[in-house]
N, C-alpha and C positions, 0 to 999 in steps of 0.2 A: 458477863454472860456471853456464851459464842454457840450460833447453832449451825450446825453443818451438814450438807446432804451431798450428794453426789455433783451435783451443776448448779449449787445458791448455799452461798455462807453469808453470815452476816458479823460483822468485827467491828464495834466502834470504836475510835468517832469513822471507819471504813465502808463504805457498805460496797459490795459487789455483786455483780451477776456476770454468771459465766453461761455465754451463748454458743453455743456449736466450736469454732476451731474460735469466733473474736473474744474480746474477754473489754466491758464495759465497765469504767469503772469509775466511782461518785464518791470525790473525797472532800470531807469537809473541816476543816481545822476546827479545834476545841472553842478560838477565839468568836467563831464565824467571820472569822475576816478574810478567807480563800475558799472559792470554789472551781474547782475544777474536772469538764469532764470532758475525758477520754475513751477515745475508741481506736482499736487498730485490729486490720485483720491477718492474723498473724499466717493464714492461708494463700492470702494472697500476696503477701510480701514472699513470703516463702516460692510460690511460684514462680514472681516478678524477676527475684534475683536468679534464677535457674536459667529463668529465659534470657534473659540478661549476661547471664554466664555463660548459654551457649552461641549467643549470636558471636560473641567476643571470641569466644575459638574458634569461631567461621570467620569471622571481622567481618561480617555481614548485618554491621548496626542499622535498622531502620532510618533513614533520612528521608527529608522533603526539601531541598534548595530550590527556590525559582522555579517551582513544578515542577521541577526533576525527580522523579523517585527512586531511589535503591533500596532493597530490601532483600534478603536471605537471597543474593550473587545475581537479581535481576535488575537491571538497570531499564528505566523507562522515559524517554526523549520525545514522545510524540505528539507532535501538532507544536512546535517550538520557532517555525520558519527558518529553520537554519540552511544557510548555505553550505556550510561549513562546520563539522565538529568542532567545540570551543578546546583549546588543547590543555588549558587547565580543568574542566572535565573528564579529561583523560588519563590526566596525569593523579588524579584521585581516585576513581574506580576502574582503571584498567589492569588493574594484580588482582580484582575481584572480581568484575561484572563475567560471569559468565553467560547470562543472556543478556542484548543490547537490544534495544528495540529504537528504533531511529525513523518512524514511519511516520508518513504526512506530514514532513518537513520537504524542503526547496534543497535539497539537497544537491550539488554539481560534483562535487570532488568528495573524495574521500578521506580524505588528509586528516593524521592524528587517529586512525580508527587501525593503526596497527601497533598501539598502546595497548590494545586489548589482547594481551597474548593468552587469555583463559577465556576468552571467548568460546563457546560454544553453538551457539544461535542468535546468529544477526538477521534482523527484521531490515527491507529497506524498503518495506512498499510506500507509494505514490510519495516519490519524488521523483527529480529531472536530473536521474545519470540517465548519460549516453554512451555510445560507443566509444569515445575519450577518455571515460572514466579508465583510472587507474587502480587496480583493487591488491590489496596491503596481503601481504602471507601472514593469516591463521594458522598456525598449523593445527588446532585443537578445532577446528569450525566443522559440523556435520550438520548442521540446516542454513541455508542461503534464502530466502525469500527480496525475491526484488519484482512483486506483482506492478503494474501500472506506470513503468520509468521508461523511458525513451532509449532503450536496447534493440536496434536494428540488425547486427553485424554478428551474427548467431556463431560462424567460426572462431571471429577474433574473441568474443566473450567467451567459448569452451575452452579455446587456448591457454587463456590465463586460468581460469577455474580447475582445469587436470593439472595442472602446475604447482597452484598455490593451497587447493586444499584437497587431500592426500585421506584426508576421513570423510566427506562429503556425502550423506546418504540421503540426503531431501532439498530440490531445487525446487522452483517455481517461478516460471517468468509471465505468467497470465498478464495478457493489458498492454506487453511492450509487440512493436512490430515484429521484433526476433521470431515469436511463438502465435502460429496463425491462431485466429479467434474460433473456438471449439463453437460457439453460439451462430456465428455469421460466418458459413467458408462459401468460399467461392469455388471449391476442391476438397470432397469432402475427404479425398486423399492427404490434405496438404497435412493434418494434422498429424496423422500416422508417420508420414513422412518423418515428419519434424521429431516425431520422438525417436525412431529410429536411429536418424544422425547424433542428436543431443548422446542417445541410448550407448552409440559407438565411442562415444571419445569418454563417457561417465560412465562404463557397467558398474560402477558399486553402488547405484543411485537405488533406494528403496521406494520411494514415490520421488514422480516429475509432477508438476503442477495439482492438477484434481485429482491424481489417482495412481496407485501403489504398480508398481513394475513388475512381472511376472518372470519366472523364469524361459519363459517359452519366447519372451518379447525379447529379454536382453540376447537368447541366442541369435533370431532370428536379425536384430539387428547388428553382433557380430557379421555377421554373414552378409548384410546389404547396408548395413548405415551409412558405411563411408559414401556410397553413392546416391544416398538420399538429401544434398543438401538443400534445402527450400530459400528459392531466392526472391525474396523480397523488395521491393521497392517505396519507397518512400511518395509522401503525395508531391516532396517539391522535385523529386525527381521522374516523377510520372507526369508530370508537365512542363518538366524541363526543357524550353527550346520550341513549345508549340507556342507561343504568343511571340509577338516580337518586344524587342526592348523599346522602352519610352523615349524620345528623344523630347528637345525644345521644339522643336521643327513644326510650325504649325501645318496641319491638316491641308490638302489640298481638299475635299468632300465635306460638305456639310449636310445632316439631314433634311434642313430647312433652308428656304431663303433667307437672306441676312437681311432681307429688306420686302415688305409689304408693299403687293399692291393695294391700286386702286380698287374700289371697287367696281366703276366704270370702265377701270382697261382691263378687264375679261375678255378671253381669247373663242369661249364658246359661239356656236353659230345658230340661228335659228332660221327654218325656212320648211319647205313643201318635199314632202320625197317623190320620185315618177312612180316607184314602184310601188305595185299592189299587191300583196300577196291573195289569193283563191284560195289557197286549200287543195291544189288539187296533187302536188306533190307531198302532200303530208305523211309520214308514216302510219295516222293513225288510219288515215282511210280507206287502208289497203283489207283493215276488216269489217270495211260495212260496207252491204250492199244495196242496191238502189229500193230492193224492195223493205231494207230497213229504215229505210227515210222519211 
């Protein structure tokens, strides 16, 4: 006997039920000595391998190493302490990463981050490059963020940056001394300034820090940036030379005596004064009169 409908047949010793795309099924041998039951969704295997198929002709396989993420050409490194890009890091997702994100690491050098020749958009905010830093030729690089790093030297940093990346349309140095504080100026010129100059040596820049570049800005800054440079000073050089240096030499001045008197050798005096003051030189008494008395 077999009865059959659209979505439930029944075949013994088989029995099935067929549920949307899965297909459930309870088989029991003649003997009763096997049973076995299976489920599979053939929906979602079906998906699985698609997706599966496409990450592999991107090579943009999902991973998670040592909290490292990469996934569909983004690489993610942040909060790891590194001084230093690891260069077997590099040497595994730098044909792929095209975004790097490296933020909130101790970062000093750069070294190994020009493995990343499909890079696209490097993150570098709050770490500690400075003016020493040495930055690697992208040539494919069109967003730079380096919010909150110890960049002072605003010339020598555009130097290298019109040189080394040639598509660059989004900077942002917020946080470093280079880029006066839009929040706290001392000049509320300075900051206009500053884009100006930046604006002069980077016209292809679409946004500088918080906010998109206009066509009116980049002419205007043709025309004056180069004389807009904003000079900055650092705190150890804004004190530089007003203390004097420490020596061993001990102090000729002390605040205090180095040694306690007596109580009894006190140098105060006690005694009678001759003079009496009246009153009659007072200033106040110049306004009152005898018949106010």
């Amino acid at each position: 006997m077999k009865v059959t409908t659209s979505s439930l047949y029944f075949d013994p010793p088989t029995l099935a039920f067929v549920i949307g795309a899965g297909r459930l099924t309870l088989r029991t041998s003649l003997h009763g000595m096997l049973s076995n039951l299976e489920f599979e969704t053939e929906t979602s295997a079906a998906l699985g391998s698609t997706s599966a198929r496409r990450d592999r002709l991107r090579g943009t396989e999902a991973t998670n190493m040592d909290g490292v993420t990469f996934s569909d050409g983004q690489l993610s490194c942040a909060g790891k302490d590194w001084n230093e890009i690891p260069r077997k890091l590099a040497e595994r997702y730098g044909s792929k990463a095209r975004r790097v994100d490296l933020s909130y690491n101790e970062l000093i050098t750069l070294k190994n981050i020009e493995l990343f020749k499909e890079c696209e958009e490097l993150i570098l905010d709050n770490n500690s490059l400075g003016d020493d830093t040495v930055f690697p030729a992208l040539p494919n690089l069109t967003i730079l963020t380096l919010n909150k790093n110890r960049i002072s030297d605003t010339e020598g940093f555009l130097s290298q940056v019109k040189q080394l990346y040639p598509k660059l349309n989004y900077l942002s140095l917020l946080g470093n001394e280079a880029c006066p504080n839009e929040l706290v100026l001392k000049d509320e010129d300075d900051y206009t300034r500053y884009r100006y100059y930046v604006l002069y040596h980077l016209p292809r820049l679409k946004f500088l820090d918080s906010r998109a570049t206009t066509k009116a800005e980049i002419a205007e800054a043709q025309r004056v940036g180069k004389f807009m440079k904003v000079v900055t000073v650092s705190q150890d050089e804004m004190y530089e030379g007003e203390f004097p240096a420490e020596d061993n030499k001990p102090s000729e001045f002390h605040p205090l005596p180095t040694q306690s008197r007596d109580a009894s050798a006190h140098r105060g005096t006690i005694g009678t004064c001759k003079y009496v003051y009246y009153g009659r030189h007072s200033e106040g008494n110049r306004f009152i009169r005898n018949n106010d008395l």
